[in-house]
C-alpha positions as CSV (number, residue, x, y, z in Angstrom):
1,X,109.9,119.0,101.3
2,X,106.7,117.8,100.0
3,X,104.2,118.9,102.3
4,X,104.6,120.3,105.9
5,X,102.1,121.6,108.5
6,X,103.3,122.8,112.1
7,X,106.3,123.6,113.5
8,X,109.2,122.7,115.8
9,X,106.4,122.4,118.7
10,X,104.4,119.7,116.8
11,X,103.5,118.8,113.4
12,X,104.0,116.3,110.3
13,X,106.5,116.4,107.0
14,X,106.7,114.6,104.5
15,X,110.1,114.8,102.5
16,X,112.5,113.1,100.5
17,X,116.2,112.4,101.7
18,X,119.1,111.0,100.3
19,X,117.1,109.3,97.8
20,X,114.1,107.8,100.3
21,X,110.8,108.8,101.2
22,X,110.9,110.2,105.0
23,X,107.8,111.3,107.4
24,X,108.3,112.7,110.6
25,X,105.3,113.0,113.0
26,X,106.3,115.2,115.6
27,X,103.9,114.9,118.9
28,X,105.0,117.8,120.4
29,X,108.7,117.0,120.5
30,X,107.7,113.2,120.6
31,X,109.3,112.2,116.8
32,X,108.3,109.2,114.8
33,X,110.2,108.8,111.9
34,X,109.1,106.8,109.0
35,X,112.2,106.5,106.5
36,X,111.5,104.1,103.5
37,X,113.6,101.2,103.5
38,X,114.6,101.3,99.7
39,X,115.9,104.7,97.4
40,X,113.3,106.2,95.4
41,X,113.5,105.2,92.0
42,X,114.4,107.7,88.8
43,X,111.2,109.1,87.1
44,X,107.6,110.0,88.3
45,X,106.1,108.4,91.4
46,X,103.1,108.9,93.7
47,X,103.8,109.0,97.2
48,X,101.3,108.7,99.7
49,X,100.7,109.4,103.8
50,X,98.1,107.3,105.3
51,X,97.5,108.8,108.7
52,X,95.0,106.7,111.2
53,X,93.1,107.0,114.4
54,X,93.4,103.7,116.6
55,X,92.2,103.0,119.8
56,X,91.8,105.4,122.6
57,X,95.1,108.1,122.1
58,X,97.0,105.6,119.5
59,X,97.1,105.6,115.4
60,X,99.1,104.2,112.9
61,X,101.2,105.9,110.4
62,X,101.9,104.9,106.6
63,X,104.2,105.5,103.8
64,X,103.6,104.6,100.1
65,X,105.3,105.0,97.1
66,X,103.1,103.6,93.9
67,X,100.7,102.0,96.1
68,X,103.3,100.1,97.5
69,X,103.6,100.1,101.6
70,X,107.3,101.5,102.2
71,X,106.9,101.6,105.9
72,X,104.9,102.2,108.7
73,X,104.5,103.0,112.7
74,X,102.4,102.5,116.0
75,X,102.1,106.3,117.4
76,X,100.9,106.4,120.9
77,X,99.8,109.6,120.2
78,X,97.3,110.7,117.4
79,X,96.9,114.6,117.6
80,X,93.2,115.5,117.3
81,X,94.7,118.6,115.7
82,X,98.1,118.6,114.7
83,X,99.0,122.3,114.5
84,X,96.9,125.6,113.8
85,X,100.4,127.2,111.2
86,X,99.2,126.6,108.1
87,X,100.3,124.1,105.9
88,X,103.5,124.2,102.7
89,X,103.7,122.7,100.1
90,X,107.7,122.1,98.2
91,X,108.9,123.7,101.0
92,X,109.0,124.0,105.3
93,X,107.9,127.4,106.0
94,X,108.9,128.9,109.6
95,X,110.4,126.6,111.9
96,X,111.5,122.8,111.1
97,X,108.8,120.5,111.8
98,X,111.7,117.7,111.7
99,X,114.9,117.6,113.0
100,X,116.4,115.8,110.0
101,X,116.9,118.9,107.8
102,X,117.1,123.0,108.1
103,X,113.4,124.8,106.9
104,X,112.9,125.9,104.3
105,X,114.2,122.9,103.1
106,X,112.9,123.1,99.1
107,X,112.0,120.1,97.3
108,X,114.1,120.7,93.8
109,X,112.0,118.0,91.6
110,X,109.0,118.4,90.1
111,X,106.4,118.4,92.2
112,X,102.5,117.9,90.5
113,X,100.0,117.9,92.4
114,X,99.6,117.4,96.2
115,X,95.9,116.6,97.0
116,X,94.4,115.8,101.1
117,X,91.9,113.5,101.8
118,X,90.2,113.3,105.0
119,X,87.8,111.4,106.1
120,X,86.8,107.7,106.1
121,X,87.9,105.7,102.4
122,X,84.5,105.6,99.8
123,X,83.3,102.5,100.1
124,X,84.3,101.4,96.8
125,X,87.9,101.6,97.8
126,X,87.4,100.2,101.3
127,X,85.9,97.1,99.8
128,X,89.2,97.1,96.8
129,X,91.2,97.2,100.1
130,X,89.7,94.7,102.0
131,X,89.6,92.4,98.6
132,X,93.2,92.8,98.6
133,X,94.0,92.4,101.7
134,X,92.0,89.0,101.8
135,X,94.0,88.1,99.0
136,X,97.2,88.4,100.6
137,X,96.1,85.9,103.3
């Protein structure tokens, strides 16, 4: 486990499994499952969870690893508040947010820093990601 918030009722994790990045947003029993389509390579990485508001109830869900997209979904569901547990961090305190593993489920690498942002992007990297996505076209 990397980082969890909630619980079996609803919440989000963020794991690795059998070698791939996993993240399970659970909409009050509702699961979707992000698994990345490749293993995880040896050695350090930064993994990243984009998690975005859409129109009316829907969002969109993102995995990264290195900046690189390693999957994503359409959620017709985006909890305004996803669970009032508090959050863990290497680990799934009380009950399993997912169904894909038993809590506490302890992450055994190393684990350096988990940081949250919330919010809109600065606009420095909103126009980097715009750039880039111009590019791509």
């Amino acid at each position: 486990m990397l980082y969890a918030t909630g619980s079996q009722n609803s919440g989000v994790s963020f794991f690795v499994q059998n070698d791939r990045l996993v993240l399970d947003y659970n909409a009050f029993g509702d699961h979707a499952i992000i698994e990345s389509s490749s293993v995880i390579p040896d050695g350090d990485h930064e993994f990243r969870v984009k998690l975005r508001r859409g129109d009316g109830m829907a969002g969109n869900l993102e995995i990264e690893i290195d900046g690189v997209s390693a999957g994503s979904v359409q959620v017709p569901l985006y909890m305004r508040m996803i669970s009032s547990l508090g959050p863990s961090v290497g680990y799934d305190h009380g009950s399993a947010v997912s169904t894909r593993y038993a809590a506490p489920y302890e992450y055994t690498g190393d684990l350096h820093e988990v940081v949250l942002e919330s919010g809109k992007a600065k606009p420095d990297v909103a126009s980097a990601e715009a750039k880039a996505e111009m590019n791509r076209q």
